[in-house]
C-alpha positions in Angstrom: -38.6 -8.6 -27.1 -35.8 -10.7 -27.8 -33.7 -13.1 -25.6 -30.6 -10.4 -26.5 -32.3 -7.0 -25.6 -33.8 -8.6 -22.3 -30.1 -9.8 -21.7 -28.6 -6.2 -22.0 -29.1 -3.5 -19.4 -30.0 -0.4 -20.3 -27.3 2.3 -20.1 -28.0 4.8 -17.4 -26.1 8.1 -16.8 -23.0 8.0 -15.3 -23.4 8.4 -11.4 -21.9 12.1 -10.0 -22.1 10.4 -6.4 -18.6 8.9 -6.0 -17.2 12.5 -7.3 -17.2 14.1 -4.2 -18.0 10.7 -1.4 -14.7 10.7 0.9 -13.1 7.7 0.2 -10.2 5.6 1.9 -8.2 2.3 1.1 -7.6 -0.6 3.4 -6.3 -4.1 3.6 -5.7 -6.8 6.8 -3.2 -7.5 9.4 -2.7 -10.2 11.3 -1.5 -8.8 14.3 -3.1 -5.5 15.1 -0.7 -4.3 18.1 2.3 -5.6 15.6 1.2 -3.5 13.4 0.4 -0.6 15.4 3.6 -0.6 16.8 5.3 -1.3 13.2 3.6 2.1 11.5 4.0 4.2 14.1 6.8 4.0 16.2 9.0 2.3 13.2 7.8 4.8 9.9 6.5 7.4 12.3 3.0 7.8 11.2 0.0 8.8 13.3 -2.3 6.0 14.2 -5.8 5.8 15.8 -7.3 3.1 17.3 -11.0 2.3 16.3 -13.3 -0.5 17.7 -12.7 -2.2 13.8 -8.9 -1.4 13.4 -6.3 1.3 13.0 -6.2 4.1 11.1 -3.3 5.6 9.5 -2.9 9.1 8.5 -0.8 9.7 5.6 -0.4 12.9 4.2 -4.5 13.7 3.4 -5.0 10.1 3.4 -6.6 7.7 5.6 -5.5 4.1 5.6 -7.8 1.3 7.1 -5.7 -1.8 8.9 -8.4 -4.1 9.5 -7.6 -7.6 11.8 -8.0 -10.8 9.5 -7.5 -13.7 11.4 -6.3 -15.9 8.7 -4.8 -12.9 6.8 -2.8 -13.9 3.6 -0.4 -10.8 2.8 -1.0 -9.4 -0.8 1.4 -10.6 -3.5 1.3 -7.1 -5.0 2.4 -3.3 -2.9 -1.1 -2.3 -0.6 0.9 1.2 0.1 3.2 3.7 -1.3 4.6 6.4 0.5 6.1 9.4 -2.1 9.3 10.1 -1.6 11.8 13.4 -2.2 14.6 11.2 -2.4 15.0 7.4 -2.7 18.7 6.9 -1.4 17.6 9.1 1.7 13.9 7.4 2.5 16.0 3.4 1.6 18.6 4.9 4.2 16.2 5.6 6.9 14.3 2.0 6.5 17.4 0.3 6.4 19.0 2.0 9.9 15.3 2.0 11.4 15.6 -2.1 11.1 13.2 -2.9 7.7 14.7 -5.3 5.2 14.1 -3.8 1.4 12.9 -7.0 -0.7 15.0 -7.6 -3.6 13.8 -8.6 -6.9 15.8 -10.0 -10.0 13.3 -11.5 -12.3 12.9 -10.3 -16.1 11.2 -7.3 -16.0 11.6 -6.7 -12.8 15.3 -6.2 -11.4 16.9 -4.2 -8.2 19.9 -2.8 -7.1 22.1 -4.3 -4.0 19.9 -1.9 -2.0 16.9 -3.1 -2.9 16.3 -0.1 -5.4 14.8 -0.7 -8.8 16.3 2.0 -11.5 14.7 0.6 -14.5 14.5 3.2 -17.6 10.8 3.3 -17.5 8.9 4.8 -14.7 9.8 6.0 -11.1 12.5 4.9 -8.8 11.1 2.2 -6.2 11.9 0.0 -3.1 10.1 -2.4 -1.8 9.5 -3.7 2.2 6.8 -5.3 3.9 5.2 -4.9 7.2 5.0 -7.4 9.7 2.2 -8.8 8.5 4.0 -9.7 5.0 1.9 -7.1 3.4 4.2 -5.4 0.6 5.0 -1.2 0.8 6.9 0.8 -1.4 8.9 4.0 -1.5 9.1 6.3 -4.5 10.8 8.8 -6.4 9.2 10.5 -9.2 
C-alpha cells in the first residue's frame, strides 16, 4: 500500500441520519435576562427558560441563546426574521426603540432608514440585540 492510498479515506455512503434528526441553531449572549427581556417583550417572541439558556420560538423554529461569559457578538447576522413588508417590520423596530445599523461600504450600501435596496437579492435591515449580536429583517 502506498503512503497516498493510506492517506485517503475511503468514501462511504452518504449518511440518511441528519435527513430527518430535528435540528436547531444557536449562538451566545452575554446577559441572559437582557436578552430575555430584549426578544420577548421588545420583538414579542415566546421564550422558555431552560437550565442552559432560552429558547426562542420562531415560527417552526427553535433558537438556542446560550450565556457566554466572555461573549464576542458575531460580525455577521445570527438571525433573520421573514418579513411581508420591510417599511412596516423597519417601522415597528424603530417605534419599539431598536436602532437599524447603517452600512455604506462598496457592496454593501443602505438607505437613511437603515434599509438596503440593492438590485440583487432581497430587501434587508439590520439591528442587533443587546448583546451586539447582528439580526435582520427581510422582504423577499
Amino acid at each position: 500500500m502506498s503512503a497516498k492510498t493510506a492517506a485517503t479515506p475511503t468514501r462511504r455512503k452518504v449518511s440518511n441520519l441528519f435527513k430527518t434528526a430535528k435540528s436547531f441553531s444557536s449562538f451566545s449572549v452575554n446577559d441572559l435576562q437582557r436578552a430575555k427581556q430584549f426578544y420577548s417583550e421588545t420583538l414579542g417572541l415566546d421564550v422558555s427558560e431552560t437550565p442552559e439558556g432560552l429558547e426562542l420560538h420562531t415560527g417552526n423554529n427553535t433558537v438556542f441563546l446560550y450565556p457566554k461569559p466572555n461573549h464576542t457578538a458575531a460580525s455577521f447576522t445570527v438571525l433573520n426574521f421573514k418579513v411581508n413588508d420591510i417599511e412596516e417590520a423597519v417601522d415597528e423596530l424603530t417605534a419599539l426603540g431598536v436602532t437599524m445599523e447603517h452600512y455604506n461600504l462598496p457592496d454593501l450600501k443602505t438607505d437613511e432608514r437603515g434599509i438596503c435596496r440593492g438590485p440583487d437579492g432581497p430587501q434587508i435591515a439590520w439591528f442587533k440585540d443587546p448583546a451586539g449580536n447582528i439580526l435582520s429583517v427581510l422582504e423577499e
